[in-house]
C-alpha positions, 0 to 999 in steps of 0.5 A: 435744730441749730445743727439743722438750720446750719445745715441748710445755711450752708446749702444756700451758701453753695448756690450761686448768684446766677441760679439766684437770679434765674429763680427770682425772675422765674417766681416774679413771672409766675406771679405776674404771668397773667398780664404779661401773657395778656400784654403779648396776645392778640386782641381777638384771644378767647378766654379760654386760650388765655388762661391756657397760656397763663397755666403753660406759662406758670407751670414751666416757670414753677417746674424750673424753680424746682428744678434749681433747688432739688438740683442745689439742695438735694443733687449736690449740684452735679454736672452729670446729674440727670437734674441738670438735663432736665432743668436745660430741656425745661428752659430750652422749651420755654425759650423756644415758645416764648420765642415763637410767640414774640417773633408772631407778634413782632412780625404782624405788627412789622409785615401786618396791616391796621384795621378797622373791624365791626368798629374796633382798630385790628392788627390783621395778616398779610401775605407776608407776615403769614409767610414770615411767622411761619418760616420763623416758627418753622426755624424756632422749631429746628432749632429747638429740635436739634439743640434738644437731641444734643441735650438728651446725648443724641451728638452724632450727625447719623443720629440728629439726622434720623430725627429730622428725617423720622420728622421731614417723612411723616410731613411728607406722608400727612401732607394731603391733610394739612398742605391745601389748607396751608397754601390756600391761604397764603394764596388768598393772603397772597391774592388781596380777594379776601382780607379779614372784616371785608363782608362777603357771600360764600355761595354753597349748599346755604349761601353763606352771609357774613364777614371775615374774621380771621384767616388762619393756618388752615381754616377761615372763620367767618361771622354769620351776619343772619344768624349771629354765629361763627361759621368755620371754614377749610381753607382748600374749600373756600377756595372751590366756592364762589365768593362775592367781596361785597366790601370791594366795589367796583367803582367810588359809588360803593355797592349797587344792590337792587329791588323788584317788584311785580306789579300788574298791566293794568297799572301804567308805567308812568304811575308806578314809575311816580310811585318808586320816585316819590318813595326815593324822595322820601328816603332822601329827605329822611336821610336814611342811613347807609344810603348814598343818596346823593345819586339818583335812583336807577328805575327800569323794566326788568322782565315783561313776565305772564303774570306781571311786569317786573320793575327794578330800582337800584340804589348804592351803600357803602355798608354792606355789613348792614346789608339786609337791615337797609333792605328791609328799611327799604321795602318797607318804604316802597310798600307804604307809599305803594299804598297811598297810590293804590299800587299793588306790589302782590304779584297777580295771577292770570288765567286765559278763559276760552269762551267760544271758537278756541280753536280760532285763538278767541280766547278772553284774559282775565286777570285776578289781582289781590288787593 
């Protein structure tokens, strides 16, 4: 037993100071690895992706502390050992993506912009911190390319070069998947049109509703703001559809959104114009949230139709994210003052009855209105 522990003591003389002190700081950021991998990630990261990182973190931490001590205690502590080799290609990966992953987060919140999203403060990507990051992991990734084929005993140019060109000919040959994704949304970063947390309406198939909440590599994800789920769409084909910023008005006045109503010719213009008046007066009054109330409403005639006139009002907002639930405040409104006027807002139906002589154009309108 003596001769055992005497053993072993003498072992632990041969290690150096300095493979001490990568194991020691390799054992405290595996112990600590799930708050500093916290603290060095974005604020939107799921659960999910969090404890990938923490378990990739950990595991390369664990798997370099094994790496020292088979390589001191059990290999002798050779330079030619294939240990040694092993140990270099584990740290010389993990350097490379924590690397990576600092120079992302340096250079969003270097090249990015602050904002405001659903009420929570956001660091988001512009053009370029886009660009940066991804020339910088592009960088890293050469780096790391070249210093591991010399690692393995790749030396010759000839060789580390046919890596590189075995690599630049399979981008070249996969580029129709990933290069429209990548460079629409450089353009879109690029262009201003769209920015993460601006509400917009992607007409498509269903028009789509909702606001940005993140522009990635080679997909937008957009929050469905009617249906309460995340909608994930190619960069490349968000680009082909129509897209309504509503979050970039034209003028200071905000957003001018709009309500119809058909009503009947049997009521006159003037009272249904009292009507929509008194019904606005009542909104100011309450103060309704999300409205500017501080301008007039726009009253007008929108189409002269068979059945009915159909009578416009426009108002303005400067929260389009609460877009429909101001709408619906809004109708409701309009519908209860609409009964105390004893003003149908159900669009009519006429029917045009030939009594006699219909070939001398006599012909009597009757017009049936639900009440």
């Amino acid at each position: 037993m003596m001769q055992a522990w005497q053993k072993f003591l003498e072992l632990l003389a041969q290690v150096d100071v300095l493979t001490w002190v990568v194991i020691t700081v390799n054992l405290l950021l595996l112990l600590f690895a799930r708050p500093l991998v916290k603290l060095a990630s974005t604020h939107d990261v799921n659960e999910n992706l969090l404890r990938l990182r923490v378990h990739v973190f950990q595991s390369l931490n664990l798997a370099i502390v094994l790496g020292f001590v088979y390589w001191h205690l059990f290999s002798g502590g050779g330079e030619g050992h294939w240990t040694r080799t092993l140990l270099g290609i584990l740290v010389l990966l993990y350097l490379a993506y924590l690397v990576a992953h600092l120079l992302g987060i340096w250079i969003l919140r270097r090249y990015g912009k602050r904002k405001q999203i659903r009420g929570e403060w956001r660091w988001v990507e512009t053009y370029q911190s886009r660009l940066l990051t991804l020339v910088a992991q592009i960088f890293v990734f050469v780096v790391t390319l070249i210093t591991l084929v010399r690692m393995l005993g790749f030396e010759s140019l000839l060789e580390a070069g046919g890596v590189l060109g075995f690599i630049g000919v399979l981008l070249a040959l996969t580029q129709a998947t990933w290069a429209p994704d990548l460079f629409s949304g450089l353009i879109m970063l690029n262009s201003n049109i769209l920015e993460e947390g601006d509400v917009v309406r992607v007409n498509g198939a269903d028009q789509l509703f909702g606001v940005v909440f993140k522009t990635k590599m080679f997909h937008t994800e957009i929050l469905d703001i009617v249906a309460n789920h995340r909608v994930i769409i190619r960069n490349a084909a968000l680009r082909d559809h129509v897209i309504r910023n509503l979050s970039k008005f034209a003028s200071a006045r905000g957003l001018r959104e709009k309500l119809t109503f058909k009503i009947g010719y049997d009521t006159p213009p003037a009272k249904v114009r009292e009507m929509l008046e008194v019904a606005w007066q009542k909104i100011v009054e309450e103060k309704m949230e999300g409205i500017e109330v501080q301008f007039p409403l726009e009253i007008g005639l929108n189409e002269t139709g068979d059945h009915a006139l159909e009578w416009v009002v426009y108002y303005y907002t400067k929260n389009p994210e609460r877009l429909i639930g101001i709408r619906q405040s809004l109708n409701e409104r309009f519908l209860k003052t609409s009964q105390e006027f004893g003003i149908s807002l159900a669009t009519p139906l006429t029917h045009a009855v030939c009594l006699q002589n219909c070939e001398k154009g006599h012909m009597t309108k009757v017009q049936n209105q639900n009440e």
